[in-house]
C-alpha angles and dihedrals in degrees: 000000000000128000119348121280140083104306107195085178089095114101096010126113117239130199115199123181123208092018095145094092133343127032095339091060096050085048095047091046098045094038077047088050079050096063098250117140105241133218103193105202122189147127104262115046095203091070099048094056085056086061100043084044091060090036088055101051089055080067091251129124123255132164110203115214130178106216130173096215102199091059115089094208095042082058104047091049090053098046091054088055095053093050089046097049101025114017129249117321120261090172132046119178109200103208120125098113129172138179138216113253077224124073113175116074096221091068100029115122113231081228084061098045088048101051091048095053086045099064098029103035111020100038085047092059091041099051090051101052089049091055100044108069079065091052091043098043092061093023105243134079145124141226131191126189130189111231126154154226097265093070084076095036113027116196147167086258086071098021137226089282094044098043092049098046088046093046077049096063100038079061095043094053091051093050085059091042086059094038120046097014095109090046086066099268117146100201108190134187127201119198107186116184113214115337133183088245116147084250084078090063077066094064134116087242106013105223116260115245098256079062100055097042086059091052134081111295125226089244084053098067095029081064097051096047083051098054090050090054095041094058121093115280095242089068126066123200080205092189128012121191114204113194154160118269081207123054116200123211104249091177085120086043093050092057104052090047092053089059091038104122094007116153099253077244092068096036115128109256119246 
């Protein structure tokens, strides 16, 4: 067990997406330390036996899957697995995340947009309709989903694609928040600012090191989504922002990623 407290993770079954690294791997090993059983859900299955490797040794449960979450049939197989091996979910952790190449939305290819709000918006939606049937039908669960800061201030940093399918899912979560929360749905938004996560390698001007080491930090948001499912069922931490104490300045950053994709005919002269 971690930290003192009344802990209601043992016993339960946990989905996290995008567990193989990041974020998604520090929540599945501390709701595992919890006692929760774990489905580990991403998109390379070497990297998720790591982690129920490590999970493992720490004497928890996991069940490593490679899904491919923006495909309906990939998810429904999965899910079956998880019920048969694990029992019906009582937790899903909405975390898989990506990001365009491309940030402005003058240059950004449709193929780009679509892609993004795939992984961050759709497969969101489609994760959580699978799952719920399992939380309404006995009347708890809870799902968390990852969305960012940049859903409340949207920026090239992110990117046009990023900042609207994580503004989406906020929406989304609260819509479920509204909807099913008297039906015994906890429905929980995390809006992390910037965090050392491997989507930053992706960026226009991948931070230094000094940088990351100032930002949040993947433990960081793996505690706080902790904190929300270990609290009695009857409490909702609705929305959680994760930040910074320090904010760097990105100015630089802002402007390579305006220009990143532009046609050599639009590029700023030197």
């Amino acid at each position: 067990m971690h930290g003192g407290g009344t802990v209601t993770t043992s016993g339960r079954t946990a989905l996290i997406t995008g567990a193989g690294s990041g974020m998604g791997r520090e929540i599945a090993r501390l709701l595992a330390g919890d006692g929760a059983a774990v489905a580990l859900f991403g998109r390379r299955q070497d990297a998720l036996d790591e982690v129920a490797a490590v999970i493992r040794a720490e004497g928890g449960t996991a069940l490593p899957l490679a899904v491919d979450i923006t495909r309906a049939d990939d998810v429904t197989s999965a899910l079956d697995r998880v019920r048969a091996e694990l029992g019906p979910v009582d937790v899903l952790v909405n975390n898989a995340g990506s990001s365009s190449s491309v940030l402005n939305p003058q240059w950004l290819p449709h193929e780009e947009w679509r892609e993004v709000l795939e992984v961050n918006l759709t497969a969101v939606f489609r994760l959580t309709q699978a799952a719920l049937p399992d939380m309404l039908d006995r009347g708890t669960g809870t799902v968390v989903t990852v969305s960012s800061l940049a859903a409340v201030n949207p920026n090239l940093l992110g990117g046009a694609a990023y900042g609207a399918a994580k503004a989406g899912v906020r929406n989304f979560m609260t819509f479920l928040h509204n909807t099913f929360r008297n039906q015994g749905l906890r429905a929980i938004t995390v809006l992390p600012g910037e965090a050392d996560t491997p989507i930053l390698d992706n960026r226009a001007r991948p931070p230094a090191p000094e940088e990351r080491a100032a930002m949040v930090q993947p433990e960081d948001v793996a505690e706080a989504v902790r904190l929300a499912v270990a609290l009695p069922q009857r409490v909702v931490l609705q929305e959680i922002v994760v930040a910074p104490t320090r904010q760097r300045d990105v100015a630089a950053d802002l402007e390579i990623s305006r220009w990143a994709g532009a046609p050599a005919s639009a590029a700023p002269q030197a």
